[in-house]
NULUMKE-626628 format. One record per residue (C-alpha): x, y, z; residue number from 1. Coordinates in nm, 3 decimals. Each point is the difference from the previous one (the first is absolute). Last residue first. Layout:
BEGIN
{u->X | v->Y | w->Z | num->NUM}
...
This chain:
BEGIN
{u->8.598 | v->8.176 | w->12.836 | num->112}
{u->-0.260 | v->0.237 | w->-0.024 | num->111}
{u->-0.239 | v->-0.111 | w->-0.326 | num->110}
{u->-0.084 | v->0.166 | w->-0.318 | num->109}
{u->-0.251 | v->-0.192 | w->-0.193 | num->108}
{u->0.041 | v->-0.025 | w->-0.404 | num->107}
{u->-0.233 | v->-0.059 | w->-0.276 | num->106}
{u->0.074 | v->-0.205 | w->-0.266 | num->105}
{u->0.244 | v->0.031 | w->-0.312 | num->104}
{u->0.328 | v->0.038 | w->0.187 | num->103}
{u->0.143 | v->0.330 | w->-0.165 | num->102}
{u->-0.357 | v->0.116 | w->-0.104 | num->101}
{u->-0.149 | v->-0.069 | w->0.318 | num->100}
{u->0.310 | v->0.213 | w->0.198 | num->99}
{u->-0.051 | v->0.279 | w->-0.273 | num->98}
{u->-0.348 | v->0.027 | w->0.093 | num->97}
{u->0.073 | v->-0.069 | w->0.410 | num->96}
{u->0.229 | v->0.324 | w->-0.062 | num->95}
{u->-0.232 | v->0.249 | w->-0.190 | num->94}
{u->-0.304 | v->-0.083 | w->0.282 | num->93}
{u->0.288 | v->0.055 | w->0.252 | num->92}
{u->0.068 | v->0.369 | w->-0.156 | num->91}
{u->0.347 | v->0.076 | w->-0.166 | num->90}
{u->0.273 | v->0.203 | w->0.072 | num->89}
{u->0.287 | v->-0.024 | w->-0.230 | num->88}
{u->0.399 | v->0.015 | w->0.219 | num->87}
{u->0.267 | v->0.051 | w->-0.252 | num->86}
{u->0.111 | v->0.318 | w->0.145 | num->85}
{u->0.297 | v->0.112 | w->-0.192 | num->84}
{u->0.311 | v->0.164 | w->0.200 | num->83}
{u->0.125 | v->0.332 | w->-0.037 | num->82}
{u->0.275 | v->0.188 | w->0.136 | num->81}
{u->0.235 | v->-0.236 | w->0.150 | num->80}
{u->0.330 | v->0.124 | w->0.047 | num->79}
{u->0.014 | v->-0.136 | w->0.410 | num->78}
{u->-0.132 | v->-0.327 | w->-0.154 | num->77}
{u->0.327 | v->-0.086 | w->-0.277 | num->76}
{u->0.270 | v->-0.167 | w->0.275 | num->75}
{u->0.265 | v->0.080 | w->-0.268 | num->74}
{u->0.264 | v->-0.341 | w->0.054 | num->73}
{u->0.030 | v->0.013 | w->-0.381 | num->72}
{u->0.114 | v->0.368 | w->-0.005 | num->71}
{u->-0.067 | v->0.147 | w->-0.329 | num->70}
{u->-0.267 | v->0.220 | w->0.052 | num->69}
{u->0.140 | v->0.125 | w->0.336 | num->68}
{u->0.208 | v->0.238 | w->-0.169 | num->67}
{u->-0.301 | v->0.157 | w->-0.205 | num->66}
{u->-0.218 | v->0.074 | w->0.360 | num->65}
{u->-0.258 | v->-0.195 | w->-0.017 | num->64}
{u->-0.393 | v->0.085 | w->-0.148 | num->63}
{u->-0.115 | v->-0.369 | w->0.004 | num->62}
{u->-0.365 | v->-0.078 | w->-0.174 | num->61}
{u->-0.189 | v->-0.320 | w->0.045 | num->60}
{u->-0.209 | v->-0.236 | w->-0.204 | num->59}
{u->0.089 | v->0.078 | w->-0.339 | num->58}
{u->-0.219 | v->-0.266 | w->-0.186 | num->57}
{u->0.211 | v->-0.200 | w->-0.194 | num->56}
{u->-0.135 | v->-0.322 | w->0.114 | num->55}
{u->-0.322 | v->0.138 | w->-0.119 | num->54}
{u->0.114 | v->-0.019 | w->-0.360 | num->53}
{u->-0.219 | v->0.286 | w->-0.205 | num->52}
{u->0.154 | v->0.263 | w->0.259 | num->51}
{u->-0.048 | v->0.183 | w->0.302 | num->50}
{u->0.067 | v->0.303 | w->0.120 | num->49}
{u->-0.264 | v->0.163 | w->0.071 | num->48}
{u->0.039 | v->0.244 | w->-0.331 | num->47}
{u->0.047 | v->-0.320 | w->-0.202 | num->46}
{u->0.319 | v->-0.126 | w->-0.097 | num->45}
{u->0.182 | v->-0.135 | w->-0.286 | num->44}
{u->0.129 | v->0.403 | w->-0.076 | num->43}
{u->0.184 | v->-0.075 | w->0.368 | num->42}
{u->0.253 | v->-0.202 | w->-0.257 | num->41}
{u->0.147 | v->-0.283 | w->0.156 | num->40}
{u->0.390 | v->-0.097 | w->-0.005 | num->39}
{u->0.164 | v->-0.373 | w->0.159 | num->38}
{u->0.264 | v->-0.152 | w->0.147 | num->37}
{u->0.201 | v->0.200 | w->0.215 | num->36}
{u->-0.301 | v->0.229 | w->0.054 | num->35}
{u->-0.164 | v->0.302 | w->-0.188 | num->34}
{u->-0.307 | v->0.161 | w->0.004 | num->33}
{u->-0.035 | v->0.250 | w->-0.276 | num->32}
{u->-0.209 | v->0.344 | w->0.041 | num->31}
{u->0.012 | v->0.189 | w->-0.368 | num->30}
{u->0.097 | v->0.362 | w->-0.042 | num->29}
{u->0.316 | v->-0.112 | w->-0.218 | num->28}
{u->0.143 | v->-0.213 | w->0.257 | num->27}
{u->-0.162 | v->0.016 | w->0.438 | num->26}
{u->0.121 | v->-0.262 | w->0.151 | num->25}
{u->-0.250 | v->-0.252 | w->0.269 | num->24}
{u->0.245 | v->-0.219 | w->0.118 | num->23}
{u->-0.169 | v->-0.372 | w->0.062 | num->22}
{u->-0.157 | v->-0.255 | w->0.242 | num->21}
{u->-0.077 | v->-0.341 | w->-0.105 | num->20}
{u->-0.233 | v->-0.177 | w->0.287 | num->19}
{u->-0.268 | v->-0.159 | w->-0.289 | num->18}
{u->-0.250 | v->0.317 | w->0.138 | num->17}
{u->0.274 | v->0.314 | w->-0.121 | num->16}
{u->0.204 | v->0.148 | w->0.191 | num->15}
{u->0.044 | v->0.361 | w->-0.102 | num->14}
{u->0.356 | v->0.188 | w->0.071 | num->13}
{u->-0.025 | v->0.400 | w->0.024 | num->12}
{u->0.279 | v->0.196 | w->-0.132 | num->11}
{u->-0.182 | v->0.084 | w->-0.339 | num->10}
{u->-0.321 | v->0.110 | w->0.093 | num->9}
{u->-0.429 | v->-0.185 | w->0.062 | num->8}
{u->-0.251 | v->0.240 | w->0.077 | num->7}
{u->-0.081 | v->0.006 | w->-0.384 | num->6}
{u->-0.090 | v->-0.374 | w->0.043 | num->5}
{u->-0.232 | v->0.022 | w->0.325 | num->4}
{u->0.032 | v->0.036 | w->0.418 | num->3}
{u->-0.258 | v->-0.017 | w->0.206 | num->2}
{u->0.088 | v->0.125 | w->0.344 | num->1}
């Protein structure tokens, strides 16, 4: 399921790529996420979710129960709703490019 922005409620918890996960809170018709430490705006966002800083990308979505929220010990998986698939496919012809760029020859593949 592809999840975006406006999918996104107060209730949930986000973590975000750097590890930090936070409260999302609905104030004043504006989604906040909120931790001990620190407060993000949604409005920062794009509609997928992620922003001008990659590390705070929201990378996965939790939709717990509000009690569990606070729970340190919260085993978080069995709330997950949405994960981000990082994974980019490429062709081979795309890869050994980027491979001669990185080391500035042409490279072999071998089997180990």
């Amino acid at each position: 399921m592809e999840m975006v922005k406006s999918d996104l409620k107060s209730g949930m918890v986000i973590k975000m790529r750097n590890g930090v996960m936070l409260l999302l809170i609905e104030k004043g018709g504006a989604l906040f996420g909120v931790s001990e430490r620190s407060i993000i705006s949604t409005v920062n966002y794009n509609e997928d979710m992620t922003c001008n800083f990659s590390d705070l990308d929201i990378v996965k979505v939790y939709n717990p129960p509000i009690e569990k929220v606070l729970d340190p010990s919260q085993e978080w998986d069995e709330y997950l709703i949405w994960s981000r698939d990082d994974t980019r496919e490429i062709t081979a012809e795309e890869a050994f490019r980027i491979l001669k760029e990185h080391y500035g020859c042409d490279v072999k593949i071998v089997e180990e």
